[in-house]
N, C-alpha and C positions, 0 to 999 in steps of 0.2 A: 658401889654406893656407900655415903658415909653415914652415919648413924643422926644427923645434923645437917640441918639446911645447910649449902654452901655460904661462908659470910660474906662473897661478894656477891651475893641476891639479895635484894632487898624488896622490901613490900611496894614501897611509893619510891617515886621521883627524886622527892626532897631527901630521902635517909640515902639516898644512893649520892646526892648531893654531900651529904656529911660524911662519907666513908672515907678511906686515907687515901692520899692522893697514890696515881698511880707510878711505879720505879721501872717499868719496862714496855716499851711499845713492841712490837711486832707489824713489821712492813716487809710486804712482798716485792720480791726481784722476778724479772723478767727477761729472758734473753730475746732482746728484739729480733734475733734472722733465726732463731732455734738453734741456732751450733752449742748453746750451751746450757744445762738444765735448769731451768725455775729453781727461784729459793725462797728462803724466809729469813729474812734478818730479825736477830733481836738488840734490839736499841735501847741503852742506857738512858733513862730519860730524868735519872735522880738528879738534880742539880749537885746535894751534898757528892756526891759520886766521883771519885779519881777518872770514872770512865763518863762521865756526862757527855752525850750526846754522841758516841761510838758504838758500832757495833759489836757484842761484847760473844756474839755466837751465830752461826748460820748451820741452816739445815737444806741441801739441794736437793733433790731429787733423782730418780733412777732414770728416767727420761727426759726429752728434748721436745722442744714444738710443744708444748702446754698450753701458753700464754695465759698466766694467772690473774686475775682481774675483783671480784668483791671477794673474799671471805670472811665465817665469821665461827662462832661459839658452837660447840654439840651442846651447853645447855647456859641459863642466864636467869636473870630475874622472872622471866614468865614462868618457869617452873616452880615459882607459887601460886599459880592460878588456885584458887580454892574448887572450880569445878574437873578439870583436867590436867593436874599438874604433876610434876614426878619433883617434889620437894625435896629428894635425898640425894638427887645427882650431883657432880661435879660440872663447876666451868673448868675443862680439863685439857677436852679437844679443841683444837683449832680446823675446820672443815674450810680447803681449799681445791675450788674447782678451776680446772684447765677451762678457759673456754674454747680454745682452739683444737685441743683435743678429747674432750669431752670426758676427762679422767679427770676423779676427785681423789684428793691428797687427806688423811687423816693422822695431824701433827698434834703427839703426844708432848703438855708442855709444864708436865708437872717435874717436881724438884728442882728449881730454881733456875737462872736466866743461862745458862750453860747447860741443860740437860733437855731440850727440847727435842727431838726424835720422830724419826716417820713410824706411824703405827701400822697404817693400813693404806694400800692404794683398789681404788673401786675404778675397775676398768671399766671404760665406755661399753662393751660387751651387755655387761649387766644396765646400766642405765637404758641402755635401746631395748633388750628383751622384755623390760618391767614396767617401761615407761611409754616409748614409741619418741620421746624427746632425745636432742642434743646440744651441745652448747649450754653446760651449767654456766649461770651466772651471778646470781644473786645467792647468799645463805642467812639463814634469821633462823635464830632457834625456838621453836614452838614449844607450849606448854609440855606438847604428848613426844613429838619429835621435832626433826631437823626439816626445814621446807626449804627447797631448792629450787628459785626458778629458772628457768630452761629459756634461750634463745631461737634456737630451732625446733623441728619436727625431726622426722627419719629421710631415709636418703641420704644418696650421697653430700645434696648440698645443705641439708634440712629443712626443704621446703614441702616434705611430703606431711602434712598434716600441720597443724597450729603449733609452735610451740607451749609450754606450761608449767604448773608448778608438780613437782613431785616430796615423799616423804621419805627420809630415812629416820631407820630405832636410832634412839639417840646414844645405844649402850652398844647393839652390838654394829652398824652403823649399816645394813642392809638396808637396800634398796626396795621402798614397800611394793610401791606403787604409783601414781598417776591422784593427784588431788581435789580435781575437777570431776565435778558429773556434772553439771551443766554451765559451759563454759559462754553460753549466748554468741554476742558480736566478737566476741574476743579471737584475734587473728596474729596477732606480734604481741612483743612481751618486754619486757624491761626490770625493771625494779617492783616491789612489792612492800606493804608491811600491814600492820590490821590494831584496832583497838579492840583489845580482847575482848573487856566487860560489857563491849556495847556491840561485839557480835559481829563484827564488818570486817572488810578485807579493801583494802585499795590494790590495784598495781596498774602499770603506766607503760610505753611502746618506744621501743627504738625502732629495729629494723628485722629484716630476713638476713640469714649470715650473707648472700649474697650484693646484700647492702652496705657491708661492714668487714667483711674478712678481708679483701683486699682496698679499702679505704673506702672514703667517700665516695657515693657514686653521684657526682655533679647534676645528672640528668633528672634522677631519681629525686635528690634535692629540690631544683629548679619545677621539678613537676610535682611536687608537694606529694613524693610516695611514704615517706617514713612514717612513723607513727606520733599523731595528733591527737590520742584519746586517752582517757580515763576510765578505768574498770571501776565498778565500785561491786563486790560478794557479800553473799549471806556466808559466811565464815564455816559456820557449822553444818548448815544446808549443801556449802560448797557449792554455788550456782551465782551465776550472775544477777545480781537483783538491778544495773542500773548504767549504764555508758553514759560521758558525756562527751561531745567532742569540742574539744578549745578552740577548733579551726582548723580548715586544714595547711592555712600558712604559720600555725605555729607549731614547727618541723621539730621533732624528737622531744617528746616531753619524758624526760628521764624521773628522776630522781625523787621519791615521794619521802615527804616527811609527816607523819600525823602530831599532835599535840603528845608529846608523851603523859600529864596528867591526864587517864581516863572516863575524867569526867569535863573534858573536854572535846567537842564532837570537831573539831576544826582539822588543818592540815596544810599542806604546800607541797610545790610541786615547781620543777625548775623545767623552762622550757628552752631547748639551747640556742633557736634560733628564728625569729620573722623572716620569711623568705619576702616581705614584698621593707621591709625597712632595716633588715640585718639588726635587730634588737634582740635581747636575750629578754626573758621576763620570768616573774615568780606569779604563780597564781595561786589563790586561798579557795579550797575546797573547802565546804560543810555540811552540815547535815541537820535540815527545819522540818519539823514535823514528819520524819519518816523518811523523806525525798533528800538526794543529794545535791550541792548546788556548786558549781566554780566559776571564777571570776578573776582577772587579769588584776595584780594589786602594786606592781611595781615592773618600771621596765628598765633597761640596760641600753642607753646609745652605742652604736657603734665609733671608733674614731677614724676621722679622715687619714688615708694616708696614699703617698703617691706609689704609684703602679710599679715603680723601679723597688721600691723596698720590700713587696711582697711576694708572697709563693704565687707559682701560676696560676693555682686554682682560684685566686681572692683579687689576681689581678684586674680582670674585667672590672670587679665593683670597686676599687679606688678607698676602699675603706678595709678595716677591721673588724667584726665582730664580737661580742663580747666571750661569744660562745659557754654559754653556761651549762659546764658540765658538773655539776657538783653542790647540793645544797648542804648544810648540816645545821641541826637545830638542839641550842643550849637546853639542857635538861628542867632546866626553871620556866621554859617555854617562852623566853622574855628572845632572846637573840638567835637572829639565822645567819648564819656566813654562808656566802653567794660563791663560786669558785668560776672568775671570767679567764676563761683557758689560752682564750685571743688573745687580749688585752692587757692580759698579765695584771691581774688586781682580784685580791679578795676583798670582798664588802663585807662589814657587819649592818644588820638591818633591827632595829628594836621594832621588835612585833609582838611589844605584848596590847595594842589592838590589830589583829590579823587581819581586818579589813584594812587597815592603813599602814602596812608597812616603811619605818624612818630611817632613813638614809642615816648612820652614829659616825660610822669612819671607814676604813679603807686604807689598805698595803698592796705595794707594787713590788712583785719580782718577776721576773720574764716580758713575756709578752712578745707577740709574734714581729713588734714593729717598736715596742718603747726598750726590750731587751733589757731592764732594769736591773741591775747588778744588785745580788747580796752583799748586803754591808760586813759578810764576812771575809767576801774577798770570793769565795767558793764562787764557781762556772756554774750559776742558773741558768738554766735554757729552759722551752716550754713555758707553761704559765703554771699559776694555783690550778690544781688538779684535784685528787683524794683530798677532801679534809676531813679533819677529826677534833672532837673536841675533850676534852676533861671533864669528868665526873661535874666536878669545883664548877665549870665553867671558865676556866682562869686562863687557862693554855690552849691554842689552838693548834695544831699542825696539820702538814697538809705536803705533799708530794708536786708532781710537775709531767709525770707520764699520763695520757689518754687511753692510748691502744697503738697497737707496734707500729701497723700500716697508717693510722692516722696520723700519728706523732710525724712522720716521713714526711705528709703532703702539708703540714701545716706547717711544720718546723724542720724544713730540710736539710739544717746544719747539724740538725743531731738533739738527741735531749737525753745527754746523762744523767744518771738518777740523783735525784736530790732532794732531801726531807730535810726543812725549815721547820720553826714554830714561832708565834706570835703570843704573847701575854696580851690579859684583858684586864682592863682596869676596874673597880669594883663597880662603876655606871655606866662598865660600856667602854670601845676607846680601845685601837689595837695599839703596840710595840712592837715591831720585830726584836728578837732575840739575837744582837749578835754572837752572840758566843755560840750556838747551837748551830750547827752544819756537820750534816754527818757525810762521811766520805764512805763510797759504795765501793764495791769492787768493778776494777776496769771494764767497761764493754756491757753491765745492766743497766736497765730501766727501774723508776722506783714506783708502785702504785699502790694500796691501801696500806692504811694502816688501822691496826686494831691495837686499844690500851687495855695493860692489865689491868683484869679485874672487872672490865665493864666499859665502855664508854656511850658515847651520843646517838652512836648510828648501828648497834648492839642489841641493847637491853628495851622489851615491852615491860609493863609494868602494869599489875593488876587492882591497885590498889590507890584512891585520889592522896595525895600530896595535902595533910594536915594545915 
């Protein structure tokens, strides 16, 4: 602990907005068949920099078959919560969980962008004894600790029990426990995040591993089984206070983004596909007099395309999906980037009225059927994937990996890892960067990234934005 708040916490939204921009990203590798161990690349992201846009250091791992997929902070801005906060911590750790094998990585990334180091690995052993969950997925670092949510249950396949969220100490990184006491309708799990000062919790449903570990399961799609709802908790009670369900044809509602000002009760939620019109959509959650409400506020066409150009699975429908895997929302709360994984197009959407999200601009690289070439010349495959955004607002980047077995049945020529970035203009308005394409090592996948210092899909914040 340091004797001084860490200076990349900040109170509000807006001072984390004015902080220095960030000189190193961190994005995880993945060995699609497991023959080779997960890493963590660090990425030069200085422009001034001899090494701009390279990776200037990697950290593997002791094992194989991980498949790493969100990670995030041991601590961050929430740790000036004025009621539960550990104000003296470092942003230090990087907490990376396997979701294939239910092993969490604790990557020490202090002394500068060359001295990143494995600290600690927390074997799946301990997560099942403590927990009864498997399949870490999500990481968000809590005021008090590290909350983890879980994909599965126990057993071998993880269907024995719900999966859920669990705690680790954020200092010595034990496994506490199980976060829920009353978890209500809540049966599948996904993504999570919470507005502190105002006491709630969202989290949102993909699947059971058996829905996703070996890909899509068509049938299960087709019969509307994935997860179609919304959780909304009492934070501190830890109990469900409220479900809503979107429908059950709007299949996988992933990725929750709340208003980062907390005096804002709003939020979004990316849903990746309509089973009866193949649309992707953004829906706006809130919160009126006590009750939560959501409502569909923007949708995603699919694009025509003939049967001969597509994977098997997509050939029956003759079209494309947008497939929205991927939301992220600027720190100003004014812009959301959409990540259509089909379709090969990120959208920027101005939502600073969140019932009417505006269509600003939009970049094409990949796409299962337009295969949009980087204008750096660099082999994109896949589509926008992970994005991330800058403190500033100003940068965006963003990856091209899903998950190892999906990437396969959607993109069966392959999808070499690839992290682009797009500049934003000061009202909006993307650029691709040609200059930026980082070249991976042979034979990974590229999937989250996280920026020093803080970024979009990171940092809660306790404090309203002046």
């Amino acid at each position: 602990m340091s004797a001084r708040p860490d200076a990349t916490f900040h109170a509000s939204p807006r001072l984390a907005m004015e902080a220095p921009a960030e000189g190193l990203a961190y994005t995880l590798m993945l060995s699609p068949d497991g023959t080779a161990p997960d890493g963590l690349a660090v990425v030069d992201v200085d422009p001034a920099s001899d090494t701009f846009g390279s990776i200037v250091h990697q950290v593997l791992m002791p094992n194989t078959g991980d498949e790493f997929h969100h990670f995030g902070w041991n601590a961050c801005s929430s740790a000036l919560s004025p009621l539960t906060g550990h104000a003296f911590l470092e942003r230090r750790y990087l907490i990376i969980p396997g979701i294939r094998s239910s092993r969490i990585y604790v990557i020490d990334v202090k002394g500068g962008p060359t001295a990143a180091r494995l600290h600690k690995v927390i074997e799946p052993e301990e997560i099942f004894a403590k927990t009864g969950y498997s399949r870490p997925h999500t990481i968000h670092c809590g005021p008090e600790g590290i909350y983890v949510s879980t994909l599965g249950g126990g057993g071998v396949d993880g269907t024995d029990g719900p999966p859920g969220v669990f705690i680790m100490d954020c200092e010595t990184f034990e496994v506490l426990g199980r976060w829920e006491i009353d978890r209500g309708p809540q049966d599948k799990h996904y993504d999570f995040w919470w507005n502190l000062p105002r006491d709630y919790m969202v989290s949102s449903e993909w699947g059971l591993p058996p829905q996703f570990e070996n890909g899509i399961v068509a049938e299960d799609l087709l019969s509307n089984k994935y997860g179609h709802r919304l959780h909304f908790w009492d934070l501190r009670a830890r109990r469900n206070a409220q479900t809503i369900d979107l429908g059950e044809n709007h299949q996988m509602a992933l990725e929750v983004r709340p208003a980062h000002d907390p005096a804002r009760e709003y939020g979004f939620c990316g849903v990746v596909v309509d089973t009866q019109t193949l649309e992707g959509s953004i829906w706006t959650w809130w919160r009126e007099n006590g009750e939560f409400h959501a409502t569909k506020t923007a949708v995603i066409p699919p694009e025509p395309a003939s049967a001969d150009d597509l994977p098997p699975l997509l050939q029956g429908f003759e079209a494309v999906p947008p497939l929205v895997t991927d939301i992220d929302l600027s720190l100003d709360d004014r812009f959301l980037y959409v990540s259509c994984w089909g379709t090969g197009e990120l959208r920027q959407y101005d939502v600073s009225d969140p019932m009417n999200p505006v269509l600003t601009d939009s970049v094409h690289t990949g796409g299962i059927t337009r295969k949009t070439a980087h204008p750096s010349g660099g082999d994109y495959r896949g589509g926008p994937q992970m994005v991330e955004i800058s403190r500033d607002g100003r940068r965006v980047y963003w990856t091209n990996s899903l998950y190892s077995t999906w990437d396969d049945q959607f993109y069966p020529d392959g999808v070499p890892a690839a992290m682009v970035k797009a500049d934003v203009g000061a009202e909006g308005g993307l650029s691709l960067d040609e200059s930026f394409w980082v070249e991976f090592p042979e034979g990974y996948r590229a999937h989250q990234i996280r920026l020093e210092g803080g970024d979009c899909s990171t940092d809660s914040f306790c404090y309203p934005s002046a």
